[in-house]
Structure formats: C-alpha cells, structure tokens
C-alpha positions, -999 to +999 in steps of 0.1 A: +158+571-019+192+596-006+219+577-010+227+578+023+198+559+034+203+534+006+240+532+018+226+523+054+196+501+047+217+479+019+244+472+047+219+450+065+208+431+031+217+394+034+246+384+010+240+381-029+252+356-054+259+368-083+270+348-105+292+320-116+326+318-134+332+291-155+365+291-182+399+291-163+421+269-168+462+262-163+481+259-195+505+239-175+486+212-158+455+215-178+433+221-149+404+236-150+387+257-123+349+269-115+339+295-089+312+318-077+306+354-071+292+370-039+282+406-028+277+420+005+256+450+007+279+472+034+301+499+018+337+502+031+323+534+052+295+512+063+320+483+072+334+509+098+308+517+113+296+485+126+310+464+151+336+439+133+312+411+142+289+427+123+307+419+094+320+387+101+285+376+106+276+381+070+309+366+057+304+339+077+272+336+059+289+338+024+313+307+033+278+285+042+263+299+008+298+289-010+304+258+005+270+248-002+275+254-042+309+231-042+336+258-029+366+247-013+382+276-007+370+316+000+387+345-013+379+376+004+380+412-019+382+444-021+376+459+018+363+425+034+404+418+028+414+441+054+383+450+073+391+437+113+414+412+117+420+404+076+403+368+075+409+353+108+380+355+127+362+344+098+387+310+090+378+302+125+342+302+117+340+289+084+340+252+072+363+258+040+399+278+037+397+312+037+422+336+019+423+371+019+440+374-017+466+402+004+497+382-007+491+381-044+483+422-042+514+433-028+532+416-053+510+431-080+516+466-062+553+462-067+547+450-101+524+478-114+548+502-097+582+492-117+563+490-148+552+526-138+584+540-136+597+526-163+569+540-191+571+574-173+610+573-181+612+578-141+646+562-121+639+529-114+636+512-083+670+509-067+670+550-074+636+564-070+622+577-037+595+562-029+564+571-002+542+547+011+509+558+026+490+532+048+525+515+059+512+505+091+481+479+073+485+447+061+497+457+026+513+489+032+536+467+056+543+441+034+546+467+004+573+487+023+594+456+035+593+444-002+601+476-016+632+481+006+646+449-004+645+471-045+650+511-031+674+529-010+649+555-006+620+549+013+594+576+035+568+560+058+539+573+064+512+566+088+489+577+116+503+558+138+537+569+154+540+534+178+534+513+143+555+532+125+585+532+148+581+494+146+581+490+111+613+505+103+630+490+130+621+454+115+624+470+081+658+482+085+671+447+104+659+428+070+678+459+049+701+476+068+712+497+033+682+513+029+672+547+040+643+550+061+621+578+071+588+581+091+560+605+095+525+608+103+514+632+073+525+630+036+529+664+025+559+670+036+576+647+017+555+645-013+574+672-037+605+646-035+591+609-042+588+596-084+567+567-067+537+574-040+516+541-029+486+544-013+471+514+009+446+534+033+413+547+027+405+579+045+365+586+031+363+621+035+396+631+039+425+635+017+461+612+021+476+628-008+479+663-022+484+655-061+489+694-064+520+687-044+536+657-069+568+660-087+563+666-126+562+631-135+556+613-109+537+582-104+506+570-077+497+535-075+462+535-059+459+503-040+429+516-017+391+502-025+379+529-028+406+548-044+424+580-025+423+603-061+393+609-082+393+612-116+385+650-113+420+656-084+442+638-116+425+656-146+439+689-126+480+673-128+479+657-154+520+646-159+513+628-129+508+591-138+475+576-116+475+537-120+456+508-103+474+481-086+480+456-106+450+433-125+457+397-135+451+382-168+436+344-155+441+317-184+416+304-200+386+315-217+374+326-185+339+342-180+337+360-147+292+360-157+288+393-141+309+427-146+334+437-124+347+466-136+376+452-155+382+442-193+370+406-199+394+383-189+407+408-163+406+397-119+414+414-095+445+402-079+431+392-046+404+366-067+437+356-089+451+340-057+421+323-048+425+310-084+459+302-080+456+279-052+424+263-065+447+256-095+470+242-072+448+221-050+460+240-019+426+242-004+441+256+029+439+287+048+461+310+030+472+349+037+453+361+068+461+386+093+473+419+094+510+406+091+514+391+056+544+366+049+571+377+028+574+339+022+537+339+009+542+363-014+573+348-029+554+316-031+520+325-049+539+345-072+558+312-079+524+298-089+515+326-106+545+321-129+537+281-128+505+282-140+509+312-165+493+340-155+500+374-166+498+409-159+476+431-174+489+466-186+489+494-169+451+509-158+437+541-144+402+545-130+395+515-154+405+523-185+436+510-199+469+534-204+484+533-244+517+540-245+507+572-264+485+587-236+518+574-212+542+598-237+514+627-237+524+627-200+558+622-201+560+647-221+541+674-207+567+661-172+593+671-192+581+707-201+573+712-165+609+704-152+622+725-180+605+756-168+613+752-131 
C-alpha cells in the first residue's frame, strides 16, 4: 500500500494499547508506579487535517480505555500535546486528569539547551543569542519567557505578527533587561544566534536554514516530528543538532514496548505524568496553550524530589560522547579561524 494511503486509512483506526509499564519507583518515598501505553493511528499531518473533534473523539476514547485498566491520570505525547486546544477539550470529556506533559518539556528544553552550550564551549546563557522558532505555541511561549529570565539576547520568531507583538510585550514587562526582537521568518537572524530552538512543525516546509548557522552553533529540536533531518545536519556538521531533553525515570522501569529511546529513557511529557502519579496529584495538570511558569517551577521541584535525572545529550536518537561533541567543536573552531 503508498504510504499515503496507509497514512490516511490508519488515521481512522481505533486507538491501540500497547503495552504496559511496570518498574518505576521514587527513591525518596518508595513509591511505586504502573502505567499503560496507547497509540493513535493519525500522523501529526493527519491530525491537521481533520477537524479538532476528530481528534478529540479518539482521545476521548483512550481515557475510557485507560481508565478502564486502573489509570488515574492521562498524559498526552508527542503532537496530541499541542494538537487544538492542548488537553482542554479533552479534560472536559474525560473521567480522569488529563495532562499534557508541556510543563515538564519546557523545562527539559532549557535544560538540554545550557548543557548544549556548555559541551560546544559556546557563551552561556546570560551571553548567547538565542532564536526561538514556534514562540507563539504553547512551548515556544513558555520557552521564550523562561529563557529571558537566563539571556539578554533573545529573537522571536513566528507567523504570526498579532502573537508575536504580544509576547514580547508580556515578555519584556516580566524582564525588562532583556533585548527583544520579533520577526516572522528566521533567516535573517540565523547567521547571529549560538542557540536556535525549534517548537513548530512545518511538514513540508523548512523553519530553519542549517546552511545559514554560525560555526558552532547549537539547535535544540523540540518539534515531533523534528524540523532537521539527519541528511540537512550530516551537510554542517560543527553545528550541534540535539533532542529536547529525555528523562531518566527511577526504578528498574520497563516501558514493554520501544519507544525510540535507550531503556530506561521517557520522554519528558510521560515523565510528568510520572511525576505526579508519584506524587498522588491525580488532577488536571498543564493544559492549554498558555503554560504556567509556576507549573513549570513546581514539577521540576518534583522532578528533583523524587530523583529523576536527565539523560545526556541525544541526536536523532543516538546519544552524543563527549568525543563526537569535541569532533565538532573542533571542526567550529577551524571554520571561525578561516573566516
């Protein structure tokens, strides 16, 4: 079958179980935790082309099949995170909390970031420019109100002009030493940033020019599915491409299906729905497009409580030595040397 066909006809599957995680458990409480894994069929492209309750129809669905097994609480991943209205359609349908895992991920986006720099030999924080693409979703917001609390450098960028004006008004009211600058487009501004986020999925179409990075610089792909291939960073490769940040959940955890990561290894949106079941906060948790900055500073709290960790550094899921990290530092360095 063309993948397009298969693309279209698995959108309209029911939702999947897959499996069942068994194993984590808080070193500091001695709790342990269970869970379940679920699958919808529908693609992020496919998610946009239906109607929003399209897709809250077969979430809705995946809380009954959840709640039915024992759940008390749903964590949404990847694109059902952010597709419509970020969980709260869906927390008004559902019998058990919803959470969209969003707050946990911004603070593993800032994380994975510093950590960036600072193996890439790059200025830190309070000195690096820094571009984020997307600011006007969930987590590109919250990323760029975070990140202007650390930087006095920060570009914008969004398609959205209306949004965007908006953003660093209330941005620049919370940190009124910060530099701010907007734009819809992010070439323009690319050749000057050591730090380039990117929170929006654009399919077909291209966000960011890696061609147009600064020798050394570093991309933190938060968009499911990613904005650079494999193939665009094999052609710079002193350009540092990493994941957002992946969470090391305690325990001898067993996630009973693969999810792309190392075992052991969650995504950081199912480590918050970890979290709070560690917690016993079965409550509605980060939803909507407008993610507390409160939120975040609390689940990392628990994150810290309860002993998670943060994994190293990844890219297109494999993990970066510190040799393959000085390969491109290196070759950074020869490139700014013959410019």
């Amino acid at each position: 079958m063309p993948n397009a066909m298969l693309e279209t006809v698995a959108a309209v599957f029911p939702p999947i179980f897959l499996s069942r995680i068994t194993g984590g458990q808080s070193p500091t409480t001695g709790q342990r935790i269970e869970g379940f894994l679920f699958s919808l069929g529908a693609t992020p492209r496919q998610m946009l082309q239906h109607s929003e309750n399209f897709i809250y129809s077969y979430l809705t669905q995946v809380a009954r099949m959840a709640e039915r097994r024992g759940a008390r609480i749903l964590g949404l991943g990847a694109f059902t995170s952010v597709v419509g209205d970020a969980g709260v359609t869906l927390a008004r349908r559902a019998a058990i909390p919803i959470t969209t895992g969003n707050s946990l991920t911004v603070q593993a986006v800032i994380e994975t970031s510093r950590r960036a720099l600072e193996k890439m030999g790059a200025p830190a924080l309070p000195e690096a420019r820094v571009m984020v693409i997307g600011a006007s979703g969930s987590i590109g917001s919250a990323c760029s109100r975070l990140l202007a609390q650390s930087t006095r450098n920060l570009a914008l960028v969004a398609l959205e002009p209306e949004q965007l004006a908006h953003l660093k008004s209330r941005t620049l009211a919370e940190n009124p030493g910060c530099k701010i600058v907007v734009d819809t487009h992010s070439n323009a501004r690319i050749a000057e940033c050591d730090l380039i986020i990117t929170t929006t999925s654009a399919f077909s179409q291209r966000v960011l020019d890696i061609a147009r990075c600064r020798p050394g610089a570093v991309i933190c792909d938060v968009a499911r599915p990613h904005n650079i291939s494999p193939e665009e960073a094999a052609e710079r490769l002193d350009v540092l491409v990493v994941e957002s940040g992946e969470v090391l959940i305690p325990g001898e955890i067993d996630f009973g299906y693969n999810i792309g990561l190392p075992p052991g290894l969650a995504y950081a949106c199912l480590a918050e729905t970890a979290l709070l079941a560690l917690e016993g906060r079965f409550e509605d948790y980060t939803l909507g497009r407008d993610i507390s900055l409160h939120r975040v500073e609390e689940i990392t709290g628990l994150f810290e409580k309860h002993q998670f960790q943060w994994a190293g550094l990844h890219s297109f899921g494999r993990a970066l030595t510190d040799e393959m990290i000085a390969q491109k530092r290196q070759l950074a360095d020869d490139l700014r040397k013959r410019t």
